[in-house]
N, C-alpha and C positions, 0 to 999 in steps of 0.2 A: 583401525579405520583412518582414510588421511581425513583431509581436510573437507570442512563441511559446503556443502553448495547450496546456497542461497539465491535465492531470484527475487531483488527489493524491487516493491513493484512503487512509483514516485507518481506526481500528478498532482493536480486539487483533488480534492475529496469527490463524492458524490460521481464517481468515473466508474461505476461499476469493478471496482477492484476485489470488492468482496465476494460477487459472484466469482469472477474467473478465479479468485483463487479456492474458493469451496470444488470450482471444475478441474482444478489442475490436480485439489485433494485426492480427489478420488481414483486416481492411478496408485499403483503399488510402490511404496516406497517414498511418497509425496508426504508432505507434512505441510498443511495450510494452519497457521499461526495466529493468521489475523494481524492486527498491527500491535504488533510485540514493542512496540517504542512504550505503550500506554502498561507494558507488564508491571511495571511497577507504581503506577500511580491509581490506575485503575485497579489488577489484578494485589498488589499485595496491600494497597493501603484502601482500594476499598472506595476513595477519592471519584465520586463522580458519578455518572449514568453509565448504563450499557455496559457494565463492568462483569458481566455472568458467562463462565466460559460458554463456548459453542456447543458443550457436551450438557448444560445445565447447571452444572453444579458450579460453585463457586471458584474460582481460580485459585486461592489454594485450598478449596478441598477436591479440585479432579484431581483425578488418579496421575495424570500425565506431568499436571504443572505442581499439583505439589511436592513429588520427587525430583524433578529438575532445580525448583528454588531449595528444596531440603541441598541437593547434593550438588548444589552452585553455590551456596551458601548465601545468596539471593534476595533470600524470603525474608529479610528481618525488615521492622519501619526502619532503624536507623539505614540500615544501606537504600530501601528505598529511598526516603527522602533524599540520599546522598546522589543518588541516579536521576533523580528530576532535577536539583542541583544544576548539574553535569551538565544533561541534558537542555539546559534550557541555557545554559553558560554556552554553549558550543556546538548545537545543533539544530539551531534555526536556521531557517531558511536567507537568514540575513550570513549567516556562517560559511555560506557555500565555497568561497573563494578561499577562505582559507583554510578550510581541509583538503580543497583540490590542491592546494599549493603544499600542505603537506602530504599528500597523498604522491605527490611527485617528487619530494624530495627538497622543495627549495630550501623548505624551513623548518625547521625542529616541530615538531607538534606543541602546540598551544598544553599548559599546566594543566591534566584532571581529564582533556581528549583522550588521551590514552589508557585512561583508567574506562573513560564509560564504554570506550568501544571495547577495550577487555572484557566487561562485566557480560556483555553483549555476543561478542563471540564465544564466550566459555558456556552461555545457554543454548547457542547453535551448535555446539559440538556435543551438547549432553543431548537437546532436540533427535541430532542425527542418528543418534544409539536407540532412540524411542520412537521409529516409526518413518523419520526421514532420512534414511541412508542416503535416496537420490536425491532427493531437493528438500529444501525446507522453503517454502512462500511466506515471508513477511510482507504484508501489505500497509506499513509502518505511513509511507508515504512523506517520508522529511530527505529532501536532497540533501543537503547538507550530514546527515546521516548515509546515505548512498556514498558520499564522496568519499567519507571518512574509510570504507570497506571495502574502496576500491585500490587503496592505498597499502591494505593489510597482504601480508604473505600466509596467514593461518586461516584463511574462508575464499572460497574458488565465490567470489559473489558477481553477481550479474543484475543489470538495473534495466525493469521494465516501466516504461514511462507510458502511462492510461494516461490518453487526450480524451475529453469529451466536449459537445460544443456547449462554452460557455453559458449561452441563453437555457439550456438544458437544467445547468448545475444551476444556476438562479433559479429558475423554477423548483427546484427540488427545495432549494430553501428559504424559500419562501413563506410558507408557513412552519411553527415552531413543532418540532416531532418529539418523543420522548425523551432523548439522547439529546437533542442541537437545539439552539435556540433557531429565531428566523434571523435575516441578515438580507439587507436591501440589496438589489439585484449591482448597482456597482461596487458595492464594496465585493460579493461573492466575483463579480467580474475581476477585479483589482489583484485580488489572493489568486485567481486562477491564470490571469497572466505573470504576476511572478513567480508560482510555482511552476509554472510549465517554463519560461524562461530561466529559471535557474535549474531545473529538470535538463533542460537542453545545452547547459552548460558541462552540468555531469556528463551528459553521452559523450561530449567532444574531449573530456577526458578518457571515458572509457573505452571510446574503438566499438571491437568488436566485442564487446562485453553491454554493451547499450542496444537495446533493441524500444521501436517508440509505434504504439498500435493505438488505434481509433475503438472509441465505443462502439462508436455507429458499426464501425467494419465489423468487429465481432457480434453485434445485431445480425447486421445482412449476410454473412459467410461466417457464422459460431464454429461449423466443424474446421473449416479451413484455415481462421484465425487461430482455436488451439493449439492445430497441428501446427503454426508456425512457430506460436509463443514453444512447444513445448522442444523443435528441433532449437531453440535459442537457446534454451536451458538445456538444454544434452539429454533430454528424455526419450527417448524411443520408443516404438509402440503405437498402437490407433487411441483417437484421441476421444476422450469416454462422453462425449457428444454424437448425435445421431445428426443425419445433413439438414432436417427440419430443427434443431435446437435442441433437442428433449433431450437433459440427462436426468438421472436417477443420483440425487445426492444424499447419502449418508453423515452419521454425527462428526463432527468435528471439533476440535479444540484451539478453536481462535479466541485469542484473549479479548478484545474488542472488535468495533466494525458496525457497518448495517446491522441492523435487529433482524435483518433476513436471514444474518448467518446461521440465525437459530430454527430457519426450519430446516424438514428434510424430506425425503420424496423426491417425485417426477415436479422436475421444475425446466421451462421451454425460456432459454433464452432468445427476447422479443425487445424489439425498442420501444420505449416511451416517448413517443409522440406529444404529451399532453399538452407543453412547453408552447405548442405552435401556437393554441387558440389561449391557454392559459394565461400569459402574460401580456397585461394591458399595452399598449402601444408605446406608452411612456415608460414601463418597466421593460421592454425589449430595448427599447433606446437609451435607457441607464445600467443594461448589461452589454449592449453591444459595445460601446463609447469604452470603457476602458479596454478592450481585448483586441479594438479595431487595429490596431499596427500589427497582431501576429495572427489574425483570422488566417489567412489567403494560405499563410504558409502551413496551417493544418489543413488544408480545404474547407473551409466552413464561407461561405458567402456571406458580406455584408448586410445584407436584409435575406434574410431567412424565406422559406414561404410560411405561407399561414396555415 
């Protein structure tokens, strides 16, 4: 088998990424992951909330990831910990520059980068033997992570950047859910213009390996947005959305993500609206205020309607 294809999907959080990629699952040869950055803190150490594969059972005891960490050799705390280490050394979002700088050659890779994006691609190539021949979906969501795998010659990877409108993602956290704590509407605003601005720094590295899709759009045109995400990933085929939204989703094996990734059934992608009336006057104006310099350029208007 060559080299594995990956599709990192980047953004602030709360962008609906774990739907699209539960939808993107359900194609033949698709492998939705969840965000595999959290495989090791979450999944083998156990570290946190929301840490239960997609399948149910625990991350290593599903059948899928406990052979992958067995036969990656992976699965132990000491290499855990060594990969949040790593990770947190070299792949934040304050990191972005300088793995696009090594991703292009100027400068040697930074001491232990190369070790975690190793540890990383040798999972996506055992991934791809197990179910994702054609794509494998990471919904990891760290640029700075994207940069680093755009630079590799051993993963065909490709970086999908989920916009949604800011006052949206404040509303979502808003209140504290199982998994997140809450988080005032400009700091969620604050995270979600530099994630998206260093997102947009990856694509002008990437070319045509960068593709960058709206929430909203995939609300209002779900089958038509698939089908574009999936001709970006090199998938062919009708896209397993009906023109109303309805797909039918099955188990999955996402390491972390939305608590939705754990249902299964007929689920109708629909927008959440709730955002318009939900958020006080002063908490729309303490989301909109940090984001206001790059609204216009996703389309999202200044003052929202109600």
């Amino acid at each position: 088998m060559g080299r594995p294809r990956v599709l990192y999907l980047t953004g602030w959080t709360r962008s609906g990424s774990t739907l699209l990629g539960n939808v993107l699952g359900e194609l033949p040869g698709v492998l939705h992951v969840g965000e595999m950055h959290y495989l090791w803190k979450n999944g083998v150490l156990g570290d946190g909330t929301n840490s239960t594969c997609g399948c149910g059972a625990p991350v290593t005891r599903c059948e899928l990831w406990s052979s992958v960490l067995a036969d990656s050799g992976a699965g132990t705390p000491e290499v855990a910990r060594r990969m949040i280490r790593l990770q947190r050394a070299h792949l934040r979002t304050r990191h972005v520059r300088a793995r696009l700088a090594e991703s292009r050659g100027a400068v040697a890779p930074a001491p232990g980068v190369t070790e975690a994006v190793d540890r990383s691609v040798n999972v996506y190539a055992l991934l791809a033997g197990r179910g994702g021949g054609r794509l494998i979906v990471d919904g990891s969501k760290y640029p700075a992570e994207a940069a680093a795998l755009l630079g590799r010659s051993d993963v065909d990877a490709r970086v999908l950047h989920i916009v949604r409108d800011p006052r949206a993602t404040a509303f979502s956290y808003k209140r504290a859910k199982a998994y997140i704590d809450p988080m005032h509407p400009a700091r969620s605003s604050g995270f979600w213009t530099a994630f998206n601005l260093m997102s947009e720094l990856v694509g002008r590295a990437g070319g045509e390996r960068y593709l960058r899709v709206r929430h909203e759009d995939l609300c209002a045109a779900p089958r038509e947005t698939v089908a574009r995400v999936m001709r970006f990933a090199g998938l062919d085929g009708e896209p397993p959305v009906d023109p109303t939204g309805r797909v039918a989703l099955g188990t999955n094996h996402t390491v972390t993500g939305n608590p939705d990734r754990l249902s299964s059934g007929e689920t109708v992608i629909r927008a959440d609206e709730r955002w318009r009336t939900g958020l006080s006057v002063p908490e729309m104006a303490a989301a909109t205020a940090p984001a206001l310099p790059v609204l216009a350029r996703y389309g999202y208007p200044a003052v929202p309607a109600r």
